[in-house]
KOLVEXLUM-567625 format. One line per field, with one value per residue: residue number from 1; residue in three letters; x, y, z of N, C-alpha, C in turn. Coordinates in steps of 0.001 Angstrom, whole numbers, padded with zeros to 6 digits, always signed. Each point is the difference from the previous one (the first is absolute). Layout:
! KOLVEXLUM-567625
pos	NUM | ...
code	ALA | ...
nx	X | ...
ny	Y | ...
nz	Z | ...
cax	X | ...
cay	Y | ...
caz	Z | ...
cx	X | ...
cy	Y | ...
cz	Z | ...
This chain:
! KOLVEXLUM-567625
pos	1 | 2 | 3 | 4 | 5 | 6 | 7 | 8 | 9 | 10 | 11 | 12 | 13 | 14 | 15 | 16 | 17 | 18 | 19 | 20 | 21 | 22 | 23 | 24 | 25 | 26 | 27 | 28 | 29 | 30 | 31 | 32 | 33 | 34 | 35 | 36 | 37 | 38 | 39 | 40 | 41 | 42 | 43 | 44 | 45 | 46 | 47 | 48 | 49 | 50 | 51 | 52 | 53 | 54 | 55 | 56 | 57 | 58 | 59 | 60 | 61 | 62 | 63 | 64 | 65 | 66 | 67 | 68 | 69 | 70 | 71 | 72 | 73 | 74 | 75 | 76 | 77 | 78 | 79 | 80 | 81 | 82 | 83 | 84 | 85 | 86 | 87 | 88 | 89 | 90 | 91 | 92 | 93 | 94 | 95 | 96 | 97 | 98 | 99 | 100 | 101 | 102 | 103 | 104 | 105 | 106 | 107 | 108 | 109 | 110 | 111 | 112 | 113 | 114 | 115 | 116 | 117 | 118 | 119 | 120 | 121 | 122 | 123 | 124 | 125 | 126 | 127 | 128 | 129 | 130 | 131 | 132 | 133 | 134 | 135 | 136 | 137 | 138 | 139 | 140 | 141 | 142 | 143 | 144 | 145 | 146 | 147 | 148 | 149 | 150 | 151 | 152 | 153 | 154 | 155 | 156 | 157 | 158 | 159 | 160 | 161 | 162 | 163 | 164 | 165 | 166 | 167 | 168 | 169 | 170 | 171 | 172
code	UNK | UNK | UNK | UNK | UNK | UNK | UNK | UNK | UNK | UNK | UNK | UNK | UNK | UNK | UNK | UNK | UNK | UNK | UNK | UNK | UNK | UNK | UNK | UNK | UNK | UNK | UNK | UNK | UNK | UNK | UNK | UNK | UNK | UNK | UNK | UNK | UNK | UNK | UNK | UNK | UNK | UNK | UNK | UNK | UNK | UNK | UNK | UNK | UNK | UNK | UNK | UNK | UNK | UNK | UNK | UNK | UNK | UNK | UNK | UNK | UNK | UNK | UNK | UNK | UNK | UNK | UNK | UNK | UNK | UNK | UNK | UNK | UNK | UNK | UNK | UNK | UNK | UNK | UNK | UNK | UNK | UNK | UNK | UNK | UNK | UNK | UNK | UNK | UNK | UNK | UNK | UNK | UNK | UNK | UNK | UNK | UNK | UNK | UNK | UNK | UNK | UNK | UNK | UNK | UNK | UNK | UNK | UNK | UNK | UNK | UNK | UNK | UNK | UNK | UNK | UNK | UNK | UNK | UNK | UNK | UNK | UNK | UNK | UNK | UNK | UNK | UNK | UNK | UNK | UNK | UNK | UNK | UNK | UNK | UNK | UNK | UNK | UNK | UNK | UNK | UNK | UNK | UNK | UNK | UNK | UNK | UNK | UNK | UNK | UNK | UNK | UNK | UNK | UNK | UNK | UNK | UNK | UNK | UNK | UNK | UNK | UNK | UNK | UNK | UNK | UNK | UNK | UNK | UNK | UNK | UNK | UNK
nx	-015370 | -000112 | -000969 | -000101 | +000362 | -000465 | -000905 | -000225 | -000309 | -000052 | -000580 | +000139 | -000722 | -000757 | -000833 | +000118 | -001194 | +000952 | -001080 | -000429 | +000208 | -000783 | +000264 | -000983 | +000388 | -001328 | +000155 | -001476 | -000933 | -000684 | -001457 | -001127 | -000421 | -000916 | -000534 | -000357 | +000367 | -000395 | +000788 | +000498 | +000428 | +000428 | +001180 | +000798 | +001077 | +000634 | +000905 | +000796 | +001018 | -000277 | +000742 | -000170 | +001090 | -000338 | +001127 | -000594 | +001120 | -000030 | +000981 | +000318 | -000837 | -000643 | -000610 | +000383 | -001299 | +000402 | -001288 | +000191 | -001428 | +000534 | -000819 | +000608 | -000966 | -000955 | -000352 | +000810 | +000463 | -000442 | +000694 | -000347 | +000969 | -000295 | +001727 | -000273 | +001556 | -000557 | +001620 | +000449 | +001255 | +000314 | +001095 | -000587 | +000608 | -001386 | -000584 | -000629 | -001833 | -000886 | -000811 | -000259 | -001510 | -000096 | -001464 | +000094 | -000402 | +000490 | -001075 | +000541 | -001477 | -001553 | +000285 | +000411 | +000217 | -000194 | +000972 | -000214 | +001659 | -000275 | +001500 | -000108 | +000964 | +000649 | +000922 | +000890 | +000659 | +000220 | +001068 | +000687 | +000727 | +000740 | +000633 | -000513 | -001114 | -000496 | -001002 | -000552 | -000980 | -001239 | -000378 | -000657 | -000453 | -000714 | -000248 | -000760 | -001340 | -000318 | -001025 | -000087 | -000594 | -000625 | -000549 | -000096 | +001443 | +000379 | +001449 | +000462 | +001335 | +000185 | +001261 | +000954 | +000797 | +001089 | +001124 | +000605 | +001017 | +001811 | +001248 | +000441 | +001164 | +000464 | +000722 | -000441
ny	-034056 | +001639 | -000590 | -001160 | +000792 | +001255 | -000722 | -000544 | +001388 | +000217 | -000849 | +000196 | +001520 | -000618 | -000972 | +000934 | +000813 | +000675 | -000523 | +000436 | -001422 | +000154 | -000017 | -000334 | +001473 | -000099 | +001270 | +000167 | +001170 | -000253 | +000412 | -001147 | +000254 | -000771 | +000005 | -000137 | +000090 | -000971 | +000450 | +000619 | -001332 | +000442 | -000762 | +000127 | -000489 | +000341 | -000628 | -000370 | +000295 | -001344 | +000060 | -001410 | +000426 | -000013 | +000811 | -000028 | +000568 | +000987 | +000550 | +000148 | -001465 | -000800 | +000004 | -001399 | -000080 | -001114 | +000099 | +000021 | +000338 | +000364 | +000525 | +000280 | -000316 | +001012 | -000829 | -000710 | +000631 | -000526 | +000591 | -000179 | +001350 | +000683 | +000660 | +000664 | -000129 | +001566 | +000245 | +000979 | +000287 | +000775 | -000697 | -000011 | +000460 | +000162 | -001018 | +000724 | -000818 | -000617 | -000634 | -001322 | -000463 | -000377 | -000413 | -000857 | -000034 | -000961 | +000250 | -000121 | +000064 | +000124 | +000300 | -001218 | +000712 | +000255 | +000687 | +000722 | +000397 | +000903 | -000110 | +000908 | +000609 | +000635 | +000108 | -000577 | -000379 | -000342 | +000172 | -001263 | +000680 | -000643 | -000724 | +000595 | +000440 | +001319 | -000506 | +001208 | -000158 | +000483 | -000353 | +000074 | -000895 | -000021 | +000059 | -001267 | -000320 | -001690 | +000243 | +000710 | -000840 | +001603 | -000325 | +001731 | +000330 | +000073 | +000352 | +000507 | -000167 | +001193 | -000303 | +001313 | -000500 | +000956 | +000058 | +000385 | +000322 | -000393 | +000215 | -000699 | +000656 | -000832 | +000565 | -001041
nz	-022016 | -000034 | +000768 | -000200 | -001602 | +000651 | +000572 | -001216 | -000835 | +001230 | -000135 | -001132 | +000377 | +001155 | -000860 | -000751 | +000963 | +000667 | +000099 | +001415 | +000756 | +000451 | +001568 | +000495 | +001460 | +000614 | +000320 | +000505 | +000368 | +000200 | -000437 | +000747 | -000997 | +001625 | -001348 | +001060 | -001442 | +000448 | +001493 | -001023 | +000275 | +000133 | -000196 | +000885 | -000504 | +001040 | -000746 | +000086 | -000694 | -000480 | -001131 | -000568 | -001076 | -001532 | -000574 | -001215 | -000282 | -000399 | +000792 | -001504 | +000382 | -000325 | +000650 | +000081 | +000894 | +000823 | +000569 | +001309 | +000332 | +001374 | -000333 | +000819 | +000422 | +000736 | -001296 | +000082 | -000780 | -001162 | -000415 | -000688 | -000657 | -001116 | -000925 | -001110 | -000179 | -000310 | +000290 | +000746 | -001113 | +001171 | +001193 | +000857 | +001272 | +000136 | -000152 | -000626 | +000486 | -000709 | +000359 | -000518 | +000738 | +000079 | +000764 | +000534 | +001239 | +000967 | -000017 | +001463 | -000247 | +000492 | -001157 | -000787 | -000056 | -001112 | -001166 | -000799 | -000882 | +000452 | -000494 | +000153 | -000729 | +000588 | -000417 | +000834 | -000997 | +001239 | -000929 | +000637 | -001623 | -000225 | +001448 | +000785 | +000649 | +000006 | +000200 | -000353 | +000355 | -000393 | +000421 | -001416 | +000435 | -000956 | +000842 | -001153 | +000785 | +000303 | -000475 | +000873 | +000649 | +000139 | +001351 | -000645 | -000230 | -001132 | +000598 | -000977 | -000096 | -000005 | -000530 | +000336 | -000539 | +000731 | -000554 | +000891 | -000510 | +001262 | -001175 | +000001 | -001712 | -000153 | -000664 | -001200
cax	+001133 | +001267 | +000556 | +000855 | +000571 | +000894 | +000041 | +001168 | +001334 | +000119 | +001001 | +001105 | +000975 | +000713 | +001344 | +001383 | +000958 | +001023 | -000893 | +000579 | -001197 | +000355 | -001102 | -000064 | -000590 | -000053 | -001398 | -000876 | -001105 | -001664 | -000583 | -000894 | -001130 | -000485 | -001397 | -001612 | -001274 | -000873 | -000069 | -000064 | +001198 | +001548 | +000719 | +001573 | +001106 | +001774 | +000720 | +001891 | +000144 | +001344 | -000126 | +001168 | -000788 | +001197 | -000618 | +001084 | +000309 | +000387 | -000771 | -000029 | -000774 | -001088 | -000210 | -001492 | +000303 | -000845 | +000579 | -000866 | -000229 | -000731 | -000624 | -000522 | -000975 | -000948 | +000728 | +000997 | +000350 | +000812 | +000072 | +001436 | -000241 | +001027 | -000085 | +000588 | +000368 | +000952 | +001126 | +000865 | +000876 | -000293 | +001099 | -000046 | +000030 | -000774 | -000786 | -001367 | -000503 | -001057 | -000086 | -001521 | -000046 | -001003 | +000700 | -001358 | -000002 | -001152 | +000319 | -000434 | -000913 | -000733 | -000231 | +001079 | -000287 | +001005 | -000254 | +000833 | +000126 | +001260 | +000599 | +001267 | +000787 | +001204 | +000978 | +001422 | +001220 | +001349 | +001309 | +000884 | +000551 | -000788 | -000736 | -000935 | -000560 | -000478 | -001555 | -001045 | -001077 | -001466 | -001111 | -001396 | -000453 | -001747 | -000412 | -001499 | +000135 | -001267 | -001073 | -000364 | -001374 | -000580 | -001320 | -000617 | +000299 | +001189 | +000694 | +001299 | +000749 | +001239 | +000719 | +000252 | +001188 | +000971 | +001032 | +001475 | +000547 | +000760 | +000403 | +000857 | -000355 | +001319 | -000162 | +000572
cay	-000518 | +000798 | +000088 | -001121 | +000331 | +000903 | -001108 | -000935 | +000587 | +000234 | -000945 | -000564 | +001150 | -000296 | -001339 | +000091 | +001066 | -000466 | -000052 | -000741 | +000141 | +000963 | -000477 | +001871 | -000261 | +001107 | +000070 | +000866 | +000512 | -000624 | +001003 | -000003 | +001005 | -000936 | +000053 | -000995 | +000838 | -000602 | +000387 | +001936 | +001084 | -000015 | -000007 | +000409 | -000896 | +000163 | -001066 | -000618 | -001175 | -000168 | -000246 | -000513 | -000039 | -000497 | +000430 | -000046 | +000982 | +001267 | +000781 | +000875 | -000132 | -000641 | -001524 | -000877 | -000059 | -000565 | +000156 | -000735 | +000888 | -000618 | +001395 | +000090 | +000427 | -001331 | -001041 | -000246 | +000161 | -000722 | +000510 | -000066 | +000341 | -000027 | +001539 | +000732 | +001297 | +000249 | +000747 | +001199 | +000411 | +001103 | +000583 | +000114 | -000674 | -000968 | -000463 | +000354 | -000816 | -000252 | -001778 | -000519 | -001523 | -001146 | -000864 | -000744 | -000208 | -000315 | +000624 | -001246 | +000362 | -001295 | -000952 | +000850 | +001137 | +000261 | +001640 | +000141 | +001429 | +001047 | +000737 | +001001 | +000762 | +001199 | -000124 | +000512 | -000731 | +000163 | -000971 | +000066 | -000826 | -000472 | -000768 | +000949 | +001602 | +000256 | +000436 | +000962 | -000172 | -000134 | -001099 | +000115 | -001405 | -000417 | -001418 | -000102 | -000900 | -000210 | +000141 | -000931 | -000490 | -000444 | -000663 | +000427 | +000007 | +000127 | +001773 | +000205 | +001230 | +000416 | +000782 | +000423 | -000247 | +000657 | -000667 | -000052 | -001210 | -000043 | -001481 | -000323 | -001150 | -000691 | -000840 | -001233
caz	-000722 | +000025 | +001621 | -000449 | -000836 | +000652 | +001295 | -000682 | -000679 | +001342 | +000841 | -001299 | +000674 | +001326 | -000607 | -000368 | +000801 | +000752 | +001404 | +001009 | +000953 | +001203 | +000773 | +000634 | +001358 | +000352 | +001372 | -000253 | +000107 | -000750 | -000101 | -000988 | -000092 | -000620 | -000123 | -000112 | -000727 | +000563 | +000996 | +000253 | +001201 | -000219 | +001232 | -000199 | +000775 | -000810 | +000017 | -000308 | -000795 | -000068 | -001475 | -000662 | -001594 | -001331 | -001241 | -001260 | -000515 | -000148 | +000867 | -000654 | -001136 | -000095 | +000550 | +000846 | +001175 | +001061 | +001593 | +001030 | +001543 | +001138 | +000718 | +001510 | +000362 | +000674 | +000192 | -000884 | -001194 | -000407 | -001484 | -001452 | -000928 | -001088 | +000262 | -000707 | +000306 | -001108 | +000714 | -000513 | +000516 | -000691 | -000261 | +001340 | +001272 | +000419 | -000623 | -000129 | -000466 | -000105 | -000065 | -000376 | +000220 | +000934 | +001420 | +001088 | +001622 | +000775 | +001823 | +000874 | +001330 | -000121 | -001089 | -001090 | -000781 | -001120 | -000467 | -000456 | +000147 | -001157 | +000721 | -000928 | +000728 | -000284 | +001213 | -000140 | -000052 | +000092 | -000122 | +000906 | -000234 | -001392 | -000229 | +000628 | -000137 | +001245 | -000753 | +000394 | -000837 | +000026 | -000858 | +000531 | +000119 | +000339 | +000310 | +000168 | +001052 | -000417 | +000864 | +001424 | +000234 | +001819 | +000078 | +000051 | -001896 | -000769 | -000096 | -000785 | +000090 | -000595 | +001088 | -000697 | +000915 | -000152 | +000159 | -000483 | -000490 | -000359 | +000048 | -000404 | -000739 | -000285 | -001743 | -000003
cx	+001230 | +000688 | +000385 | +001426 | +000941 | +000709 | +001376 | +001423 | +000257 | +000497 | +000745 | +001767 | +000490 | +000765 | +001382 | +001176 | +000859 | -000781 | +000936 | -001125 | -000295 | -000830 | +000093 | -001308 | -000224 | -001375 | -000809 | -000950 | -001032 | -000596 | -001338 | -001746 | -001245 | -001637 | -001029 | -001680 | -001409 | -000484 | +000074 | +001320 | +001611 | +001197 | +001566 | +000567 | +001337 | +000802 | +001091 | -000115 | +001799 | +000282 | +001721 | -000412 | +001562 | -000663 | +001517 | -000260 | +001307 | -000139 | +000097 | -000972 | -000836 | +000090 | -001574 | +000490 | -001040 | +000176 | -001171 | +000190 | -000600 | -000767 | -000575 | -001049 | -001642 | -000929 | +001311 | +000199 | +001383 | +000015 | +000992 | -000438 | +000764 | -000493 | +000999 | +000576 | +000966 | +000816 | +000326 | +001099 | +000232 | +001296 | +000189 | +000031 | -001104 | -000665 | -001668 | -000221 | -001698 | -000451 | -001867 | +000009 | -001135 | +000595 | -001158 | +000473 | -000906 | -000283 | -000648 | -000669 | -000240 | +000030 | +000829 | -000742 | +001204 | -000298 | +000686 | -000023 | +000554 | +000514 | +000994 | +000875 | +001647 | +000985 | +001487 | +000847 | +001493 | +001032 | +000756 | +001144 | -000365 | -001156 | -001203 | -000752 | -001277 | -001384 | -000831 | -001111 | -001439 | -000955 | -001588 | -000882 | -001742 | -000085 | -001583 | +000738 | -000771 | -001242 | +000060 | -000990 | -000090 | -001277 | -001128 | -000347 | +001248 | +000314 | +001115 | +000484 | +001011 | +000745 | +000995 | +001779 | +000838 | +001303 | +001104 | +001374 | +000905 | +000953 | +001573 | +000266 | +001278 | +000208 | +001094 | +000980
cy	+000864 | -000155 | -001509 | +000336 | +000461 | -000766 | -001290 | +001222 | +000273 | -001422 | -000646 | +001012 | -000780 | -001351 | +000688 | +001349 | -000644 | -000227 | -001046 | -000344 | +000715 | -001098 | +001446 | -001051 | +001598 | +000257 | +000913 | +000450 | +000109 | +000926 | -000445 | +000679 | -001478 | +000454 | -001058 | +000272 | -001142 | +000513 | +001154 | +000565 | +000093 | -000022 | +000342 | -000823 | +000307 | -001179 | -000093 | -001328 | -000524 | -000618 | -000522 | -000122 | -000726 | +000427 | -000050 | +001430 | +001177 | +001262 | +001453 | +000199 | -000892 | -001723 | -000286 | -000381 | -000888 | +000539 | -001065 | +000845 | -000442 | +001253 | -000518 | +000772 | -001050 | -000022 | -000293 | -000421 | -000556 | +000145 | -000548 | +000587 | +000201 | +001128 | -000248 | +001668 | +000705 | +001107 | +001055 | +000278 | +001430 | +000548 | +000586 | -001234 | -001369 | -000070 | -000192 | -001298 | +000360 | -001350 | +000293 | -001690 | -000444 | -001071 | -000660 | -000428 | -000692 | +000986 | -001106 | +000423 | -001228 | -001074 | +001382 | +000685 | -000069 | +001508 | -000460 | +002094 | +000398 | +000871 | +001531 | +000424 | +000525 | +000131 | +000250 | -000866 | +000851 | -000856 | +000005 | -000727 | -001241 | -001441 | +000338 | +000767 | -000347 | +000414 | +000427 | +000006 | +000043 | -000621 | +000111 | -001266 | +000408 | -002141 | -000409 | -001427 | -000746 | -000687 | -000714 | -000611 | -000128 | -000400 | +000388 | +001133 | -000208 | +000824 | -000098 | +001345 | +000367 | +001399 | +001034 | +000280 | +000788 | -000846 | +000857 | -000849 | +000104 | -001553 | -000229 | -001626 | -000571 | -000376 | -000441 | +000047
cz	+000229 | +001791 | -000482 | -000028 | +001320 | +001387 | -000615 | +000383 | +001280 | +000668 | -000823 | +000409 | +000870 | -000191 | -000801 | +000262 | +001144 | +001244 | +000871 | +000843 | +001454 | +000984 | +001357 | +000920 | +000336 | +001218 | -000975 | +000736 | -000602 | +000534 | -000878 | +000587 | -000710 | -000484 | +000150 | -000392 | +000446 | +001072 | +000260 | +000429 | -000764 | +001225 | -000658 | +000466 | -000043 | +000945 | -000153 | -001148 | -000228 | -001282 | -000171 | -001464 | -000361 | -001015 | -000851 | -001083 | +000793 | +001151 | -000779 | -001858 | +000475 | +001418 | +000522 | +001039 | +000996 | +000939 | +000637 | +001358 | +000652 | +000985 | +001396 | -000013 | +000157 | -000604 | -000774 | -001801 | -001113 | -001394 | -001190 | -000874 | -001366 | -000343 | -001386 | +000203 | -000709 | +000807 | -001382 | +000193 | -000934 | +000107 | +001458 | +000842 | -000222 | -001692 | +000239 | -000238 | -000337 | -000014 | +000151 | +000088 | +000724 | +000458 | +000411 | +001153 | +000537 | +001752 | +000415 | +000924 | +000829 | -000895 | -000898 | -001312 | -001534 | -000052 | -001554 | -000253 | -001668 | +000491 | -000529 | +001602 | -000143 | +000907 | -000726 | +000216 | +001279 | -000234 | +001106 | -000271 | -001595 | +000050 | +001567 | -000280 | +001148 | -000439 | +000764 | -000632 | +000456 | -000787 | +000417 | -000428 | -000184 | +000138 | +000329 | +000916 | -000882 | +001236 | +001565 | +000126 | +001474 | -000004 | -000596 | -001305 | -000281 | -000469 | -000656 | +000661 | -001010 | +000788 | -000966 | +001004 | -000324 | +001060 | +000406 | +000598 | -000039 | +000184 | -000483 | -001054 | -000300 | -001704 | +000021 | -001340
């Protein structure tokens, strides 16, 4: 009941603060660490990604945020996620962030695969200006797959993803 309570008084903040909307583009580096606890083995992947989002709020208090990614890599990856994020202004140059969310993806092997994730991560507001800024940021993604079915068993994975992340956001 008190995460209700606190989740309402939080986006009740973002309906009557001076929020603006933002839409933001940006590249990334992927970095995932895959476990296949069926098969024994574990594998690594690092990747490029490319992320268009919109989010509503504050680059000095509180916003939500979509995004949608397209992670290159073999096989190919397709994500949307949502990110609560709370900014700092402390009175300096850049603006501190922390953000939290989940997400679900499909990867496109042989046959399509879903995930879904949770996601945290930290980063840095640069302003370029009032309606700009320039974002720096890392993100750490756990993503469960759900089950494959090869001929012979059925293997789940989960993977443990590091991100980083730069971009550019336009407010509105």
């Amino acid at each position: 009941m008190k995460k209700i309570i606190l989740l309402s008084l939080l986006l009740s903040s973002l309906a009557y603060a001076e929020s603006k909307i933002y839409l933001g583009v940006g590249y990334g580096y992927s970095n995932a660490h895959i476990e296949l606890p069926n098969s024994g083995g574990d594998e690594t992947t690092n990747s490029s990604l490319a992320r268009i989002k919109i989010g509503y709020g504050m680059r000095e208090a509180y916003a939500a945020e979509f995004s949608l990614d397209y992670i290159d890599s073999d096989p190919e990856k397709y994500a949307f996620d949502i990110a609560l994020i709370k900014a700092f202004d402390w009175g300096i140059y850049v603006n501190p962030f922390v953000k939290a969310g989940f997400g679900a993806g499909v990867l496109e092997a042989t046959e399509s695969l879903t995930y879904g994730s949770f996601n945290l991560g930290t980063g840095l507001y640069i302003p370029m200006g009032e309606n700009y800024d320039i974002e720096l940021s890392y993100e750490y993604q756990n993503r469960s797959y759900e089950k494959a079915n090869t001929e012979s068993t059925t293997e789940s994975r989960v993977s443990n993803v590091n991100i980083l992340y730069i971009g550019i956001n336009a407010r509105f």
